[in-house]
N, C-alpha and C positions, 0 to 999 in steps of 0.2 A: 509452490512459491506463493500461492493465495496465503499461507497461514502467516509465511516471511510476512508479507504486506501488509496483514493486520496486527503483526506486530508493533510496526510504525507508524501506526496511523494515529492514535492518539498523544496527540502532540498540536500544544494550542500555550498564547502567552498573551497576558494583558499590555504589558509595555514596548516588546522587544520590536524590534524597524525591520533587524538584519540579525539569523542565527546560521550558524552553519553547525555541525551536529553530524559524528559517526558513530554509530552501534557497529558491536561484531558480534556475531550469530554464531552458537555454538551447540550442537549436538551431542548426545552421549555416542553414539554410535560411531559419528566421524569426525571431533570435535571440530574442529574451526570451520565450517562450511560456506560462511561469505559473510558478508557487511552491506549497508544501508547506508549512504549517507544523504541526508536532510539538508536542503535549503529556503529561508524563507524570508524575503524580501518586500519590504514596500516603500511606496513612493509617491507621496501623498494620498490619494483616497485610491489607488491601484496596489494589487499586491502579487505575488507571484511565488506558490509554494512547489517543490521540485523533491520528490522522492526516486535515490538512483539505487536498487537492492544489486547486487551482484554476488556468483558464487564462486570459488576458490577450490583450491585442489582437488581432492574425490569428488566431492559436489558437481566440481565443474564439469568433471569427465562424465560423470552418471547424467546430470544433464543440459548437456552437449553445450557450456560455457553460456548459460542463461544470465541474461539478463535482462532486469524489467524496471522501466521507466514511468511514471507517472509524475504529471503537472498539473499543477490547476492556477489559471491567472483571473480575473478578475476586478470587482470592484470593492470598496470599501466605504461603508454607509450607514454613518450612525452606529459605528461598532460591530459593523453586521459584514463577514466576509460573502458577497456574490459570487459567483463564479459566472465568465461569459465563455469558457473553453476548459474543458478537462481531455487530459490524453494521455492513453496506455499505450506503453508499446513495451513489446517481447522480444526480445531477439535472442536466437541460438544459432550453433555454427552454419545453420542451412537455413533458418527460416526466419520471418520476419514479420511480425503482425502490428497496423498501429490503427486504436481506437480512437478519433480523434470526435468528440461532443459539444458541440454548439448549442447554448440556452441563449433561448430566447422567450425572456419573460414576460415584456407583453404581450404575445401570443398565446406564450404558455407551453409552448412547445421546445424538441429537443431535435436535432439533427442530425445523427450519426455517421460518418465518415468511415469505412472498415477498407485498409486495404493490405493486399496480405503480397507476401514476395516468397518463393521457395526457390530453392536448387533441386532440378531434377535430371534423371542420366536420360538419356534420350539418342537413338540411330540417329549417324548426322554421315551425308557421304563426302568420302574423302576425296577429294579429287586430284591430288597425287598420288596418294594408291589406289585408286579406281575400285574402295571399298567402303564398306561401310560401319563405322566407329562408335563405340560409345563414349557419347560426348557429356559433360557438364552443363546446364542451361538454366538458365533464372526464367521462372515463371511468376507472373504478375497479374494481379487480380483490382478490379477495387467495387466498393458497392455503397451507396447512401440511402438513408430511408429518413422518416421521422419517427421517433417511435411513438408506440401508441399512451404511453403513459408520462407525464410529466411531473417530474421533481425539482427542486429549487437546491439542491443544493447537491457536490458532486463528494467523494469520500473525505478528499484532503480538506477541502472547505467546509464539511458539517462540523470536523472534529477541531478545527481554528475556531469555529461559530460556539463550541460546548468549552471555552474558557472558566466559566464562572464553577466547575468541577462540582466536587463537594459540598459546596456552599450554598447549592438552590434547595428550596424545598425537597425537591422532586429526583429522587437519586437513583430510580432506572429508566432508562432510556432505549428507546428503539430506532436503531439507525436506518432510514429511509433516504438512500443516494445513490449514486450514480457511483460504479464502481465498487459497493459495498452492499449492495441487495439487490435480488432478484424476487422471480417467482418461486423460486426451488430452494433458498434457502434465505432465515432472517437472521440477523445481527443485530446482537445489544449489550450494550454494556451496562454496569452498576456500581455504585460506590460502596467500598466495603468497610464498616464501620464497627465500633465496642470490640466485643468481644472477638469476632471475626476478625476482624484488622489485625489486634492485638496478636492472634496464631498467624494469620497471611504476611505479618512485616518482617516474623522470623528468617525468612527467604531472602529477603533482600540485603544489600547492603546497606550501610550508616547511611542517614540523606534521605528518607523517603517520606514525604510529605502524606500524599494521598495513595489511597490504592481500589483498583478497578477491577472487577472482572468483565474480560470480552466474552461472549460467548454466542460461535457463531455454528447455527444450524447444520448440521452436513449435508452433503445432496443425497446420499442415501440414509432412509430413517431407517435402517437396520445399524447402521456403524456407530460408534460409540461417540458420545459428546466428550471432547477436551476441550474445557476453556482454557482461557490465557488470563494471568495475574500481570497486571499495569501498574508501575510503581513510576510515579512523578517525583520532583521534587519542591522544594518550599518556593523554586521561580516557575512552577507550574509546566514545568518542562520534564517530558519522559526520561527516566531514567534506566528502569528496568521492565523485561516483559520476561514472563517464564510459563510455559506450558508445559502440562505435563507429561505424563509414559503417553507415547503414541505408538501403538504395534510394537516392530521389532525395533526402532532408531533409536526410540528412548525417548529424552526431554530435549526440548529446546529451549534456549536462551538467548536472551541481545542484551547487551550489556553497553552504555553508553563510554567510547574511550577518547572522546574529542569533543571538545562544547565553547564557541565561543558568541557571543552577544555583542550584537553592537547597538548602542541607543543613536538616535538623533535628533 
């Protein structure tokens, strides 16, 4: 579901207040395998961006009706999205994880919240039949640190912050955030331009402004790199993503089938 989520991520608008926004994700292997839908609010110099990916039929059953959540709220300054809280959370039919990140910039520092909930079977005795059952049990965990490196900016909020697209001098980029890089792997994307574009827009559908390729390191450097093709549109909003053969699935796709803008 990492790859789903970097599907969605580039997604950024110079005008818009209030967008809401569904993609549906489609495999060769099991086609229609879930959707993403996108919200993104602000409110005077506060903003509040909301990525909800979920999976459907086969997907669901293979793994176990996942679904993953990510928010980022913040501030808004001088054109520049802050983030004061970004948060993951996973949930499947038994378990439950939420990352929730506190920045704090004058300090410089980050705060991490992890806490995790599972269902597990467990002997429990019965004391009407004076035996001993296996029972269902929620197990709960939680744990905070600071971590030791600090970033300014978290996935949803770098890629609102890379509005100006195509149009900077400077057309590759290396994403450094919260949520979208580690030690073990990097992400970056590029604008794809001339000639190149020209073969990459065949892909896509009518509408596609710009085009990007993501490409995100795997955690093992034996496995094959697949980037992902980003196609915007002329209001600078994602419209398609498409990656390609992966193993045995095949390709994936997200195809935008819901878009509405509100200005204020």
């Amino acid at each position: 579901m990492k790859i789903l989520f970097m599907l969605f991520l580039l997604i950024s608008s110079i005008f818009a207040r209030d967008i809401s926004t569904r993609y549906d994700v489609h495999v060769t292997m099991f086609g229609h395998v879930g959707y993403a839908d996108v919200t993104l609010s602000e409110n005077g110099h506060e903003y509040e961006i909301k990525l909800v990916a979920k999976t459907i039929d086969v997907a669901a059953v293979l793994l176990s009706n996942r679904v993953e959540t990510f928010t980022s709220r913040g501030k808004i300054k001088n054109g520049k999205y802050i983030p004061d809280i970004f948060i993951k959370t996973k949930e499947t039919t038994k378990k439950t994880r939420v990352q929730t990140y506190y920045f704090d910039h004058n300090k410089k520092e980050i705060t991490l919240i992890e806490e995790k909930s599972k269902m597990v079977n467990r002997m429990k005795f019965d004391s009407e039949t004076y035996s001993l059952k296996l029972k269902e049990v929620q197990e709960k965990s939680k744990n905070e640190e600071v971590l030791d490196t600090y970033v300014d900016n978290d996935a949803l909020s770098s890629y609102l912050n890379s509005k100006y697209g195509c149009s900077t001098k400077q057309k590759n980029h290396i994403l450094v955030a919260i949520g979208a890089h580690n030690d073990k792997n990097n992400v970056s994307y590029s604008c794809i331009e001339g000639s190149k574009k020209q073969v990459a827009i065949l892909n896509f559908s009518d509408g596609i402004e710009n085009i990007y390729n993501l490409h995100v390191e795997p955690l093992d450097k034996d496995d094959e790199i697949v980037d992902v093709l980003v196609g915007y549109d002329s209001d600078g909003f994602l419209k398609e993503a498409l990656m390609g053969e992966v193993f045995w699935i095949g390709k994936m796709s997200a195809k935008r089938v819901y878009h509405e803008i509100s200005k204020n």
